[in-house]
N, C-alpha and C positions, 0 to 999 in steps of 0.2 A: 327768916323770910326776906330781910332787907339784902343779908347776902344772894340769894338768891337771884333777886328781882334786879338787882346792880350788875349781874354776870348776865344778864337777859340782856342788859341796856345796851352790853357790851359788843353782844353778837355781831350784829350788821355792821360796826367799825372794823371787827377783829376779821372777818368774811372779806369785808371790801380792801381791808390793809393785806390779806394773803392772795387777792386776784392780782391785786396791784404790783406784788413783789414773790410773784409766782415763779420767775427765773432768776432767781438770786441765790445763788448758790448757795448762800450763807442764811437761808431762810429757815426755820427749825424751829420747836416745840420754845425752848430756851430763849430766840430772838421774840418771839411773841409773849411768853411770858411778861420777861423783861419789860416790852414795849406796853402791854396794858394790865403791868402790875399784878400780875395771876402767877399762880406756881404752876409749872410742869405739867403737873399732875392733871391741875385745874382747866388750862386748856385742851390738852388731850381728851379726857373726859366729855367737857361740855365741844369741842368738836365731834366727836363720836355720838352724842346725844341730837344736838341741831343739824347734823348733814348725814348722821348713818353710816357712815365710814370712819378709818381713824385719819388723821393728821396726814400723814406720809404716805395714806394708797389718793388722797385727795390731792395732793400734793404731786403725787406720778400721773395719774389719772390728765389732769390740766396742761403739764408739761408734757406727755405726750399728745394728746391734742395739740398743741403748737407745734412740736415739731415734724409733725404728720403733716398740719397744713404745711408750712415749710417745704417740706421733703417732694410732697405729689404737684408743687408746682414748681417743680426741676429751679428754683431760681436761688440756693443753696445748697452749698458739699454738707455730708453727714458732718462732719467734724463743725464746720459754723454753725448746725446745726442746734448740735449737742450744748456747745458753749451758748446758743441762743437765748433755750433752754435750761442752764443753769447748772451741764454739766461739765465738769471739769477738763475733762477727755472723751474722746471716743468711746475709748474702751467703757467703761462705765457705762454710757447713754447704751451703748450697744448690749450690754447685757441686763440694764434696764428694761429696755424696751421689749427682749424678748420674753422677759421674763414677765412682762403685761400683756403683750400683744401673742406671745406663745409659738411666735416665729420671727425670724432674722429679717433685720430692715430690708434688706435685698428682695426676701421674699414678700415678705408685705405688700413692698412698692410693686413690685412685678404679678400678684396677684391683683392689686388696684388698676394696674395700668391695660388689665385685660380688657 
């Protein structure tokens, strides 16, 4: 029960420590372990438990959001973007994004911009 109630305590730090460093490319299951002394497993889990999703659709999920805002106010290229966001390259974000949003940023924008 004390484990339990200790990984509870944890929540709202480990929630507010991944909005915080939501475009860091180097953001991962591994770096948060590490940082609030939980294993792998342990995060994964209790993120899937507290928000209903796993890690990394939570993790895409947020990062697009950003660079959707980004994108529909013409005032950044795809590629700044991307790296905004915490992706590496283009290429990446770009087949990221379709594969959330289930069409090409081109089209997206240009549906939004109706």
């Amino acid at each position: 029960l004390n484990v339990f109630h200790d990984l509870l305590l944890r929540i709202p730090s480990l929630l507010e420590y991944v909005k915080e460093h939501l475009t860091d490319p180097d953001l991962s299951l591994k770096d948060l372990g590490d940082r609030f002394n939980l294993s792998v497993s342990a995060v994964s889990k209790l993120f899937k438990r507290v928000c209903g999703i796993n890690f990394y659709d939570f993790l895409l999920s947020g990062r697009m959001e950003l660079a959707c805002e980004m994108l529909e106010n013409k005032k950044i290229t795809l590629a700044a973007a991307a790296r905004a966001v915490g992706y590496e390259n283009d290429y990446s974000f770009k087949r990221a994004f379709s594969r959330f949003y289930g069409v090409s940023v081109s089209e997206y924008l240009r549906r939004r911009r109706k």
